[in-house]
N, C-alpha and C positions, 0 to 999 in steps of 0.2 A: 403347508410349506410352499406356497401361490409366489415365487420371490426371486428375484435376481439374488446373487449371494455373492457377495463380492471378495469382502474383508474377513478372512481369519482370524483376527485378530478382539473382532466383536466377542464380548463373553457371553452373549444371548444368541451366538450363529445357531449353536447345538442346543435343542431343546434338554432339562434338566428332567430325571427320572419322575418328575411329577406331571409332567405332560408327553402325553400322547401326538408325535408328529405323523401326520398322513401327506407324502408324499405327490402333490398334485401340480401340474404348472411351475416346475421347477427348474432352476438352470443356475449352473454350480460355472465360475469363470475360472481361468486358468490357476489363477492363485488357488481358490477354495480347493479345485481339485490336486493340486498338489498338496496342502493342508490333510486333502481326508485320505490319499495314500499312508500319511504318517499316524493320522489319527485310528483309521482299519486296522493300522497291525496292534495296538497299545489294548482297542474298545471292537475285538471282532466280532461281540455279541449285538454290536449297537444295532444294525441294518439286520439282522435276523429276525425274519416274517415280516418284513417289510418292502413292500414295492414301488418301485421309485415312477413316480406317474414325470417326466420329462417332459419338460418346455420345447425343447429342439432337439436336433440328430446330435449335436456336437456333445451334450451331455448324456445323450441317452448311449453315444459311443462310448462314453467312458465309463458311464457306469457297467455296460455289459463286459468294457473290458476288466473291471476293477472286482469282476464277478458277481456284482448287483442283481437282484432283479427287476428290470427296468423296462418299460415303456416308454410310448412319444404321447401327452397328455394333451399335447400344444397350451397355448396358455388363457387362462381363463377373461383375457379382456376381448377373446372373441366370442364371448357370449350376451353383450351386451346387447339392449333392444333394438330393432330394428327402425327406422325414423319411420313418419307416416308419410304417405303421397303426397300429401300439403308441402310438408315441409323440404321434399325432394323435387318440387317442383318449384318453389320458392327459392331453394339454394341458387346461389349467381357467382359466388367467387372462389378465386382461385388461389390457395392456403401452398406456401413453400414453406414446410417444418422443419427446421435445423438443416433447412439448405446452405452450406460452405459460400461464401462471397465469390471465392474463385470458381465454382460449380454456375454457376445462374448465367453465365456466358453461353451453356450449352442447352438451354431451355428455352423453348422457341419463343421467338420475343412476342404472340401474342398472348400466352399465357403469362410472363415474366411480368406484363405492363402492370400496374393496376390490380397485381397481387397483392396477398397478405400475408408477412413474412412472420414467422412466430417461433420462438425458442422456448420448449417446451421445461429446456433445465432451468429458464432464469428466474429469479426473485427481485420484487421493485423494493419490499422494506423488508426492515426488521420483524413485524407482525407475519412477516411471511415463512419466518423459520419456525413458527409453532408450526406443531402437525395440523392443528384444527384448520390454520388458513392453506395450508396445502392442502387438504381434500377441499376447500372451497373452490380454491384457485382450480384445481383439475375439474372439478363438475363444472364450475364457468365455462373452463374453455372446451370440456366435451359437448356441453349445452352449444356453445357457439361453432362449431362444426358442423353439427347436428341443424342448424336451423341456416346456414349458411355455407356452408363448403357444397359446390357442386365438383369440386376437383381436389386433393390431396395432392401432392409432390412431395417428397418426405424421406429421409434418412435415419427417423425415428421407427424403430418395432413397435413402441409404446404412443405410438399417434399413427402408423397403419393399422395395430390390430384394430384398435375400436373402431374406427372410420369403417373395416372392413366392415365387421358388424352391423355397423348403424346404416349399411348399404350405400357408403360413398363411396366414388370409385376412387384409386389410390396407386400411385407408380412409386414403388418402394426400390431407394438406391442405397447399396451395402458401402460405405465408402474403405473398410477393408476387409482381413480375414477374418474379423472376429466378430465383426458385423456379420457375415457369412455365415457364420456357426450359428450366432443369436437368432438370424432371421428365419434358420429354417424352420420355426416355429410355423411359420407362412409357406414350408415346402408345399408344393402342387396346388396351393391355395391362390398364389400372385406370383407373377412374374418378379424374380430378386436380380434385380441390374446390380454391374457391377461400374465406377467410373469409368472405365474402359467402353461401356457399355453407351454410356453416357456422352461420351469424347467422339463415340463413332457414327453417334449416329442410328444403335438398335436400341432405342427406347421408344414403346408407344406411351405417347402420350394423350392418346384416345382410349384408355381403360373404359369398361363398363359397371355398373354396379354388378353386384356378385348373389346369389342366391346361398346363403348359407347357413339357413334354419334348422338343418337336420343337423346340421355339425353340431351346433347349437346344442342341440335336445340331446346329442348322444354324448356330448361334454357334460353336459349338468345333471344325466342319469349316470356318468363313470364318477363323475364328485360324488352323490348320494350313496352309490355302492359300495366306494372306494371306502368314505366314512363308516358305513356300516360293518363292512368286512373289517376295518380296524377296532369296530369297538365290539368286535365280538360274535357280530349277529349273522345269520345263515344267509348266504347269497351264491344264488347258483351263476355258478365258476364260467361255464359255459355261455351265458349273458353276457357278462360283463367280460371275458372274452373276445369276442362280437362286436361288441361297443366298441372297445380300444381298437380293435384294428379296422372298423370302419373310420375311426378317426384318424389311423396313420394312414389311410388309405384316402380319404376325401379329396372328389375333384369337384369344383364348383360347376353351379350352370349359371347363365345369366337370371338375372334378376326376374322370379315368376313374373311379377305384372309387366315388364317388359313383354317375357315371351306370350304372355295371355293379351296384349293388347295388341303382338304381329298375327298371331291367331286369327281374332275378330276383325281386325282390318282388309280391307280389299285390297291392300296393298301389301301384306304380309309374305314376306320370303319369297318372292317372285311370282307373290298373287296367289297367298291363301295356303301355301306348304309350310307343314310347321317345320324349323330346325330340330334336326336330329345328327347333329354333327359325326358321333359317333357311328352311323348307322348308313352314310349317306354316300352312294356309289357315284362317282362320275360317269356321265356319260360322256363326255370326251375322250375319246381311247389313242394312246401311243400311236397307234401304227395309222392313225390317218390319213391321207393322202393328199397335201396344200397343191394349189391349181393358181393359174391365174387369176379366177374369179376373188380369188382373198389378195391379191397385190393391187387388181382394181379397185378394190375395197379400201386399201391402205391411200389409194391415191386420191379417192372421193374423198376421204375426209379432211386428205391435207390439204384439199382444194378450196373446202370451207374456212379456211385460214384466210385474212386481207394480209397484203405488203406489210404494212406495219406490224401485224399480230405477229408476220415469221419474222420481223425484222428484234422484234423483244425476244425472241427466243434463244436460252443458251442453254437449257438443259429439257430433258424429256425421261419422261418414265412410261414404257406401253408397256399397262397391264393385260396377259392374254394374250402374248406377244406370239406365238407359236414360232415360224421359221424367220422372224425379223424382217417383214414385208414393210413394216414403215419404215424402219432404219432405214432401206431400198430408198422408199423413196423421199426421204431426206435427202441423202448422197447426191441422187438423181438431180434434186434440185438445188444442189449445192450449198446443203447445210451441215456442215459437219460438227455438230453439237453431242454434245453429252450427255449420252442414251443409257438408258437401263434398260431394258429387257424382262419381263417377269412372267414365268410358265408354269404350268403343271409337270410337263418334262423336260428335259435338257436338250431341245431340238437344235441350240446351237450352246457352243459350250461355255459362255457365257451369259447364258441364261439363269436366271434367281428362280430357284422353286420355292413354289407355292402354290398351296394346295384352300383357296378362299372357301371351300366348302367344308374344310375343317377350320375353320375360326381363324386361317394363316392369314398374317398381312406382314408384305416388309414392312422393317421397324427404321423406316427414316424421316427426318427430322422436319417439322415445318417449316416451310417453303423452300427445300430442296427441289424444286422443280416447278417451270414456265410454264408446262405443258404435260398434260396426263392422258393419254390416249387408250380406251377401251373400245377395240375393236372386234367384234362377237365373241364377245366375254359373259354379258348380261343375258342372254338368252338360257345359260347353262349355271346359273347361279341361284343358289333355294335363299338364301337371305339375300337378298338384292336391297333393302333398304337399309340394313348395317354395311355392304360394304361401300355402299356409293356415300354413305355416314364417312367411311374413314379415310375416301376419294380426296374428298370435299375438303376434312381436316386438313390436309397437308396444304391447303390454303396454295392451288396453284392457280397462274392468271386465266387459263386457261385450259377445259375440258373439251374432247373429240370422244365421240361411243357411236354407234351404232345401236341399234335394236327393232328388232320384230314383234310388233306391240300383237298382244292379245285382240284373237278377232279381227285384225285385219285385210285376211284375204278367204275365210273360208280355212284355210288350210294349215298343216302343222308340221312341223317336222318333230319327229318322234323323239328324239331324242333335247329336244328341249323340255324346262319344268315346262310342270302344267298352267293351264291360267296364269298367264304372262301379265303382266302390267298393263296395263292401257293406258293410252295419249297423254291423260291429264294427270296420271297417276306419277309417270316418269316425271314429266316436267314440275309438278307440285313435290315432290323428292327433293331434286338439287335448287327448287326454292328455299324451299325449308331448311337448307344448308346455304343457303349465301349463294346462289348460283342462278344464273336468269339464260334464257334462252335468246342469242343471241342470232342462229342461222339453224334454219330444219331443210333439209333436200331428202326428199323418197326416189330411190330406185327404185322403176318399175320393172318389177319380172312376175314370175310365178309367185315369187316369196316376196313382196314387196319389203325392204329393207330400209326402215328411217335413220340419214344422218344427221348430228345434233353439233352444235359447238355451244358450247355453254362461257359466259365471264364472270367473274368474281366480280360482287354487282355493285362494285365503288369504282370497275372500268368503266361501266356503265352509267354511270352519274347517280347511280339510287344509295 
């Protein structure tokens, strides 16, 4: 019973005493559930010793309130195979599925251009209302995903789950309540935006591919037991127990060969630390004590700005902002533009937390901002080449950072990762992202300290 269940009115909703229903990946809509309120009290033998395996929360709430006994089974089109490395690295375009005409205004226009817009409910002919050419028509276009989506945008459950699957990554938007309800099938799995969500500006649109194999394996051993305990046969309870609730419980990691290929790199999470998100203490503590030496800081780097680079300038986002030393010196030199702020603590009360060493990034929009400024942020960051990934995305004209490369003076301060980046490692980073090294200056002290300005490299003439 793998099925959206919509209509009542179908006389094959309710399976007939000659077949055996096993409740797996199911999700019963407002109507059906109002339908089997009337139908329970007439047939209360019907659902006896039977367990309702649930697509999502919204029916698995009902059934427990309806006195069922029910689970979250999530649904079975996240079990599909995973693509191969070929074919993920191959993928180039960017698929918007049952995106609303009036929605695509709020998707940043370098994904929007040059996408591939696709309606997953429509039909070109008559040949297409056989069942036969709908299961072709779907394997087409999962086949075409699968060999070509490097991005998903989607309003569809039934075109993110598989994508999740086949390891595309995918920003799934609920456009109302009942999208809401359907989609927690995807609870704790993907972020579920709401148009609100979308209008404002908290959608990343830099997803990652998803690791979710074990979901997989423990989905397609609760089907096999699930079947087995229906037809009779001995399965211990306690197993399959287990199963189900590691399934209601599943959080993703990123995509093994991702994390296996920051691993082996020498550029890996700030030079060779693996992520352990869950695990991972800051070393930046609350009560620190900012000095001048960080407002000097804030001033070197806006010094590596020309006339014309602050004369483009109307908005700014300093991530690592701590007590708002650049803002300072903005004001100071009579720029009063449109700052953000982003901390680990609320050192001024307008400050945005976030916490980059738990996978946090604000969620705003591309090219919301002229100017990104990370100033000793990077020293203190275990994946440093996903977040300067997600820097990079929001496609601003220009980048200011600081850093203390690996090896540079003998010396360390303790509280930085270990095996820091080096020289060419940083700069071949924000290559690799569209970013060219426009201005370097070293502050000589003890700690020799390098500042960078980086351009988006069509400033640049490349």
């Amino acid at each position: 019973m793998q099925g959206w269940f919509a209509f009542p009115d179908s006389p094959h909703f309710i399976p007939n005493h000659y077949l055996l229903p096993i409740f797996v990946g199911t999700h019963f809509t407002s109507a059906i559930q109002k339908f089997l309120q009337y139908f329970i009290v007439y047939y209360p033998w019907y659902f006896e010793g039977k367990t309702i395996g649930c697509r999502d929360l919204a029916t698995l709430g009902f059934c427990e309130k309806l006195g069922l006994e029910a689970y979250l089974s999530r649904c079975l089109t996240l079990t599909l195979p995973k693509r191969t490395q070929e074919q993920e690295t191959q993928a180039t375009k960017v698929f918007l599925v049952g995106i609303p005409k009036d929605l695509l205004k709020f998707i940043p226009r370098g994904l929007r251009e040059g996408a591939i817009s696709v309606n997953q409910q429509g039909v070109s002919n008559e040949q297409s209302l056989q069942w036969q050419s709908f299961y072709h028509c779907s394997e087409d276009l999962l086949e075409t995903y699968k060999n070509e989506a490097r991005l998903v945008i989607t309003c569809a459950l039934h075109c993110a789950s598989p994508c999740l699957a086949m390891g595309i990554p995918v920003v799934l938007i609920a456009r109302n309540e009942e999208n809401l309800g359907r989609f927690s099938a995807l609870s704790g799995i993907v972020p579920i935006y709401t148009i609100e969500d979308l209008e404002k500006g908290r959608v990343d649109f830099v997803p990652q591919s998803l690791d979710i194999e074990s979901l997989k394996q423990d989905m397609l051993e609760n089907l096999n037991l699930s079947i087995k305990e229906a037809m009779g046969e001995s399965v211990d309870k306690e197993t399959l127990q287990a199963i189900r609730q590691r399934i209601a419980d599943f959080v993703p990691a990123m995509q093994s060969n991702m994390a296996e290929s920051h691993e082996n790199s020498a550029i890996a999470g700030g030079g060779g630390n693996k992520l352990e998100a869950n695990f991972i203490e800051n070393t930046w503590k609350y009560d620190f004590k900012y000095d001048l030496e960080f407002k000097q800081r804030a001033q070197i780097l806006f010094d590596l700005l020309s006339k014309e680079a602050r004369n483009r300038l109307k908005s700014v986002l300093d991530l690592g902002c701590g007590i708002q030393y650049f803002r300072e010196v903005l004001v100071e030199n009579s720029l009063n533009l449109n700052y953000y702020g982003v901390d680990l603590y609320p050192h001024k009360p307008d400050n945005i937390l976030c916490d980059f060493n738990q996978d946090n990034f604000p969620n705003f929009v591309q090219d919301s901002f002229d100017l990104v400024v990370c100033a000793g942020l990077f020293e203190y960051i275990f994946d440093l080449p996903r977040l300067i990934k997600r820097i990079c995305a929001l496609s601003p004209q220009f980048i200011l950072c600081s850093y203390n490369f690996d090896n540079t003076s003998g010396v360390d301060n303790e509280i930085w990762v270990k095996n820091r980046l080096k020289q060419g490692e940083l700069f071949d980073l924000f290559l690799q992202n569209h970013y060219c090294l426009n201005t370097y200056k070293t502050h000589k002290r003890s700690l020799p300290t390098g500042y960078f300005l980086f351009y988006k490299k069509e400033l640049m003439g490349l």
